[in-house]
Backbone as numpy.savetxt, mean C-alpha at the origin, in Angstrom:
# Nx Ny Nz CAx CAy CAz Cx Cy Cz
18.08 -10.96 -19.91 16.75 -11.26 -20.43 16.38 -10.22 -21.48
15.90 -10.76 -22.14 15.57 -9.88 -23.98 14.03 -9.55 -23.19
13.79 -7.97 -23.05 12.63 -7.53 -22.96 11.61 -7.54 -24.49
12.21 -6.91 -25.06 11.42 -7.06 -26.13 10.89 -7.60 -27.44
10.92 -9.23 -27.19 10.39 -10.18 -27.68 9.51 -10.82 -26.86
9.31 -10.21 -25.79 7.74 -10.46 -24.95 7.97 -11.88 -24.99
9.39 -12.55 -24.19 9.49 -14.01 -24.15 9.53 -14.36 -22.57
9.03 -13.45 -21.70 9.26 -13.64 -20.15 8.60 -14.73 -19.86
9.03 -16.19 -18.89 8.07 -16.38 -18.73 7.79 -15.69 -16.63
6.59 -16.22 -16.56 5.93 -15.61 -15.21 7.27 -15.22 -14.54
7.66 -16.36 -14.20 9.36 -16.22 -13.15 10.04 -15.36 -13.13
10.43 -15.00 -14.47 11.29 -13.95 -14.78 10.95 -12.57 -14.69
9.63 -12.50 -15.22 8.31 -11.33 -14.98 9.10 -10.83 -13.39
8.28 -11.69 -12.77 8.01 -11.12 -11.35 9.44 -10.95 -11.07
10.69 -11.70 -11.29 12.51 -11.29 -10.81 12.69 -9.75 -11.30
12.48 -10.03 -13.31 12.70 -8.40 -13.54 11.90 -7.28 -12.60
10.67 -7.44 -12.25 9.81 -6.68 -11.78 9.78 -5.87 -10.22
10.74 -7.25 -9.47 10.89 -7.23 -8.51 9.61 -7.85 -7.01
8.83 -8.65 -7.91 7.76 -9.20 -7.06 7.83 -10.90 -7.52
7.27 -11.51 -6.25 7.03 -12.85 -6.47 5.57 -13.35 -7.51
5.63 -14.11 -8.24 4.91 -15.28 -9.24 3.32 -14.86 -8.52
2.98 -15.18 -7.03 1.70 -14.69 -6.28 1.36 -13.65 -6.26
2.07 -12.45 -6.16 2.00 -11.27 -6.78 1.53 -10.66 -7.81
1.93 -11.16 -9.17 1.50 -11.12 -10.37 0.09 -11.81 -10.60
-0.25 -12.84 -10.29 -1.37 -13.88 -9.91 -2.47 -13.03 -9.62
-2.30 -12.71 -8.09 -3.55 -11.65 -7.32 -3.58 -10.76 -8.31
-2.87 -9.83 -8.97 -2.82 -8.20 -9.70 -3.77 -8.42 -10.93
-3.42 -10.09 -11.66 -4.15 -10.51 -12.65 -5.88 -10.63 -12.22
-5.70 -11.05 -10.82 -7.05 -11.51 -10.14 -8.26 -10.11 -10.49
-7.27 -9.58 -9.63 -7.41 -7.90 -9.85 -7.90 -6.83 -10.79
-7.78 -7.78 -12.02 -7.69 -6.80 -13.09 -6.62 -5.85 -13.17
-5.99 -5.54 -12.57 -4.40 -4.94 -12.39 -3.69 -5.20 -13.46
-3.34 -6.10 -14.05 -2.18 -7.14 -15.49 -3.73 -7.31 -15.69
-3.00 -7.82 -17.18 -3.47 -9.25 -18.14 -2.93 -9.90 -17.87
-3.65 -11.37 -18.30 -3.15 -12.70 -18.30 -3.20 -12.78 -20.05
-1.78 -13.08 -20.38 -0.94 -13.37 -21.50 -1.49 -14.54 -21.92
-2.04 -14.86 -23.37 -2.74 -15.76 -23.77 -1.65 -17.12 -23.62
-2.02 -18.19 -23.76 -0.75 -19.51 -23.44 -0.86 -19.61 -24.97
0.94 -19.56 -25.18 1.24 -20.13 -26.34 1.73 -21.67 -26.15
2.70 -21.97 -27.21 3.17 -23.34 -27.58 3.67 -23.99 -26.04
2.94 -25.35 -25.76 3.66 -25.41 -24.42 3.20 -25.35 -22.83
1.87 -24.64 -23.23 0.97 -23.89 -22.17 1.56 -22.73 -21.43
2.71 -22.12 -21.92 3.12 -21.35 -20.94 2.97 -19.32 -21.39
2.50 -19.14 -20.63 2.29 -17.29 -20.89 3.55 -17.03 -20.85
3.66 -15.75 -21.58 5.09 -14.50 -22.25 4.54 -13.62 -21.96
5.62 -13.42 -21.36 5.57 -11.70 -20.91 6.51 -10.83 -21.20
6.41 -9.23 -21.39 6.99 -8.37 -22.39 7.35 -7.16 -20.87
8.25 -6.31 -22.32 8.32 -4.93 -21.86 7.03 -3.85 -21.14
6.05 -3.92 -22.22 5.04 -3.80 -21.48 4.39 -3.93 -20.29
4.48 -5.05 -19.60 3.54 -5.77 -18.85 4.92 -5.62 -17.47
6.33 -5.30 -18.10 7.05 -5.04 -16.63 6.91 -3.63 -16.58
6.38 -2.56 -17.53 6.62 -1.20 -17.34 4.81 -1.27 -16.29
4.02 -1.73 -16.57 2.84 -1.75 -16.12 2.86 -2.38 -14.59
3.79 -3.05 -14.43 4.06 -3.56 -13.00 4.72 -2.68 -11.91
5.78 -1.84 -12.76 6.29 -1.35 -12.18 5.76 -0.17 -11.79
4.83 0.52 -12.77 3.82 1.24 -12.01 2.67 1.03 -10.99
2.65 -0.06 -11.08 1.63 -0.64 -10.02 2.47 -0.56 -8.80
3.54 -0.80 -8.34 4.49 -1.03 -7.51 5.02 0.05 -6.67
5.08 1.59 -8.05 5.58 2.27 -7.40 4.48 3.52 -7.02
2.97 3.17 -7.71 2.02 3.84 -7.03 1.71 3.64 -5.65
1.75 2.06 -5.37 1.69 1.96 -3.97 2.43 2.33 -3.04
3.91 2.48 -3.32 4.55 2.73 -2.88 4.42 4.28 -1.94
4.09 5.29 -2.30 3.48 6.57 -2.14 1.95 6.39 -1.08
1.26 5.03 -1.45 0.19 5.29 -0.58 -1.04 4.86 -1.32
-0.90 4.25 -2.73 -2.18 4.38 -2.86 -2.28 3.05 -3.14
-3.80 2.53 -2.67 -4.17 1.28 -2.19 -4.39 0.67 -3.86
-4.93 -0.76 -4.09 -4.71 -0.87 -4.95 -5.76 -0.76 -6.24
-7.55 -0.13 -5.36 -8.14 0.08 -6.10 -8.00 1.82 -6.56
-6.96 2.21 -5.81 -6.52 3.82 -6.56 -5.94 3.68 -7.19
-4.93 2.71 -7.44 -4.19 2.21 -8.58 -4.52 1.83 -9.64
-5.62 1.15 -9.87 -6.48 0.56 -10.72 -7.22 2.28 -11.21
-7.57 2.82 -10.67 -8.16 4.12 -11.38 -6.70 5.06 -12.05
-5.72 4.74 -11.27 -4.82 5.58 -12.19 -4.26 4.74 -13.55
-4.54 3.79 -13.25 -3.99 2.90 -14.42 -5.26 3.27 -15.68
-5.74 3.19 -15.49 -7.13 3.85 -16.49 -6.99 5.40 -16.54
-6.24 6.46 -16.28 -5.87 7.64 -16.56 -4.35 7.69 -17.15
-3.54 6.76 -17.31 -2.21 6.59 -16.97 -1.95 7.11 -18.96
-2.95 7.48 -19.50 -2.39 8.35 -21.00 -2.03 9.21 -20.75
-2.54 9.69 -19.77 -1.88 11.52 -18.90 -2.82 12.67 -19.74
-4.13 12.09 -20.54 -4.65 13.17 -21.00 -5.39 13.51 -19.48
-6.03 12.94 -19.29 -6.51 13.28 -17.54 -5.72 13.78 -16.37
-5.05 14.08 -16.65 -4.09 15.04 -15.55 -5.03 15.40 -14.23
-6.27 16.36 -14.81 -6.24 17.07 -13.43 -7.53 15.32 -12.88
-7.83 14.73 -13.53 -8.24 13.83 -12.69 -7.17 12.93 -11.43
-6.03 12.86 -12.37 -4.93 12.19 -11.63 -4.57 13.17 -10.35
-4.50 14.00 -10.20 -4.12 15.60 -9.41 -4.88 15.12 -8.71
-6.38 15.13 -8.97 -7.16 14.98 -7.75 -7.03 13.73 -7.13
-6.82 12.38 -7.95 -6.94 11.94 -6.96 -5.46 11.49 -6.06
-4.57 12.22 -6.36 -3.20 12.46 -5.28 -3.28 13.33 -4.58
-4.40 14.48 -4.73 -4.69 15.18 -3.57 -5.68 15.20 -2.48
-6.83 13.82 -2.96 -6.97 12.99 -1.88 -6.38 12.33 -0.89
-5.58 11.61 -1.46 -4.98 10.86 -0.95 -3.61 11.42 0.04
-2.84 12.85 -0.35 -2.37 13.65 0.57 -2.73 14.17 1.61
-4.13 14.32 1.65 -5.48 14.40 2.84 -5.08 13.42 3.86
-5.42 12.36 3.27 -5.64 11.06 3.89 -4.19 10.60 4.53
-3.00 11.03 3.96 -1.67 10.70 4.58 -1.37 11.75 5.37
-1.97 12.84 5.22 -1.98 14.48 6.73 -2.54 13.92 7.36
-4.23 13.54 7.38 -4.54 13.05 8.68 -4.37 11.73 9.41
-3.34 10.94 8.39 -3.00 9.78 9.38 -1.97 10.37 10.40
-0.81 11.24 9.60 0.16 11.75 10.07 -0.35 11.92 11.60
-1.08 13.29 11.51 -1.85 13.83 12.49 -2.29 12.75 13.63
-3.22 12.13 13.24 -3.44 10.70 13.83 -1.88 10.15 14.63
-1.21 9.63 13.95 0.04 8.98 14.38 0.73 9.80 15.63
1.10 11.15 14.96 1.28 12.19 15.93 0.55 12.02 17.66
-0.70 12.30 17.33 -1.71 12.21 18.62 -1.39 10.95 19.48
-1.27 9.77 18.64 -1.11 8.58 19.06 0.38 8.88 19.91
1.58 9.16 18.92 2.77 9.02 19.58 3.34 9.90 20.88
2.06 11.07 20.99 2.56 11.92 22.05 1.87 11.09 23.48
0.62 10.54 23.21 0.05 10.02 24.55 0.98 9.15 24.45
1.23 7.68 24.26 2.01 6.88 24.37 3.39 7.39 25.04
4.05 8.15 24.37 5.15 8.69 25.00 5.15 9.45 26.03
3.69 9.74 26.51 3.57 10.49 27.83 2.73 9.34 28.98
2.53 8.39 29.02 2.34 7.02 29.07 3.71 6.14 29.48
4.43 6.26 28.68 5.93 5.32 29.17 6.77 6.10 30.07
6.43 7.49 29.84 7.33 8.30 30.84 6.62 8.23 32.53
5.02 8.34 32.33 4.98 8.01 33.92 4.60 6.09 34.23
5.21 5.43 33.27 5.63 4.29 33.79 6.91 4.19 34.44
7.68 4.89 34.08 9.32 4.81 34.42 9.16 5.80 35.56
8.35 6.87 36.08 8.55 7.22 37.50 7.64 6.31 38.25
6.63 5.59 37.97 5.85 5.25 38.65 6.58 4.36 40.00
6.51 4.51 41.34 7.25 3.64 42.33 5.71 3.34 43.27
6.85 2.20 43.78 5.95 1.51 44.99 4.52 0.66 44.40
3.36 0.86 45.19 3.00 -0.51 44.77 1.73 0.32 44.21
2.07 1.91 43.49 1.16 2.14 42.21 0.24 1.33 41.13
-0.56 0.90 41.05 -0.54 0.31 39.98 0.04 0.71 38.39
0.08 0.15 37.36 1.02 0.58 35.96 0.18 1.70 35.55
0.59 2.83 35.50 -0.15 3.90 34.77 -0.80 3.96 33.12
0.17 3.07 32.65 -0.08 2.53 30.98 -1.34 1.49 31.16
-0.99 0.69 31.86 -2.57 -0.37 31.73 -4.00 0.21 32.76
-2.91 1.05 33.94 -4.65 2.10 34.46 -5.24 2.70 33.12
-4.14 3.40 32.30 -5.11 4.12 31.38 -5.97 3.29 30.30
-5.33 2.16 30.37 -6.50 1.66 29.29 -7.92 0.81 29.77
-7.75 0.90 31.22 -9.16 0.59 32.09 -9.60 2.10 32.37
-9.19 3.02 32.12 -10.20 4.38 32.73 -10.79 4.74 31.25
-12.44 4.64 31.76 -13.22 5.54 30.74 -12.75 6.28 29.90
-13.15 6.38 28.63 -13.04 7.42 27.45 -14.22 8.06 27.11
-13.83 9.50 26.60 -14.63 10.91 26.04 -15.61 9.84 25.50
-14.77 8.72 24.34 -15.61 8.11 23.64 -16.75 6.96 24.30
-16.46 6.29 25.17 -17.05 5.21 25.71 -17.98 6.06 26.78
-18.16 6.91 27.16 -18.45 7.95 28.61 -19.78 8.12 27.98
-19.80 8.19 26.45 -20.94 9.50 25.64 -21.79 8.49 25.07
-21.63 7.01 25.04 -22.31 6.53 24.25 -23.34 5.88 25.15
C-alpha cells in the first residue's frame, strides 16, 4: 500500500493501523481522527498522516491513558508543551501506583482467603463466602 498518496481507503486504514473500520468510526466520533472529505465515488482516503495519528492514539493508550488524555495529548503532540505533557504522564503514573497498590491489597486478601479455603475441614462453613457476609470497616461506619 502507497502511504503517501493519501489513497487508503477506511479498510486498509484500520489493517495498516492495526484496528478494525469501528474503531476508526468511534475515534472520528471522538474527535480523535478526521473524517476525510468523500471524493470521486463517495469514498474517504486516507494518508500517512492519519496512520501516524492513529498510531499514536493506540500507543498512548497503550501505557494507560484513557482516551480523553489522549485527546489532550494530541493537542500538545508539537512537543512545544513538554512540561504540560510531563505533567500529565505524571498524573497518570499516580494513578497506575495507586491502582498497583490497590491490586496489591486486593491480591494479598484474596490469596489469604483461598489459602484458608484449602484448610478449611468438616462442616465449617467456606471462609471466602463467610468473608463476604461479615461486616466491613466500611459498611460498620456508615
Amino acid at each position: 500500500m502507497n502511504l503517501h498518496n493519501d489513497h487508503l481507503t477506511i479498510g486498509e486504514f484500520g489493517a495498516l493501523a492495526g484496528v478494525n473500520v469501528e474503531t476508526i468510526r468511534f475515534y472520528q466520533r471522538k474527535t480523535l481522527l478526521s473524517e476525510p472529505p468523500r471524493q470521486a465515488g463517495s469514498i474517504r482516503r486516507y494518508g500517512a498522516a492519519d496512520v501516524e495519528r492513529l498510531r499514536f492514539i493506540k500507543s498512548a493508550q497503550s501505557v494507560g491513558f484513557s482516551l480523553d488524555e489522549v485527546g489532550e495529548l494530541l493537542r500538545l503532540k508539537d512537543g512545544a508543551q513538554c512540561k504540560q505533557a510531563s505533567a500529565l504522564a505524571e498524573a497518570k503514573l499516580v494513578e497506575i501506583r495507586r491502582k498497583l497498590a490497590e491490586l496489591a491489597r486486593m491480591e494479598l486478601a484474596l490469596s489469604g482467603l483461598v489459602k484458608a479455603c484449602r484448610v478449611g475441614r468438616g462442616k465449617v462453613a467456606c471462609p471466602l463466602i463467610a468473608s463476604f457476609h461479615a461486616p466491613t470497616e466500611t459498611s460498620s461506619s456508615e
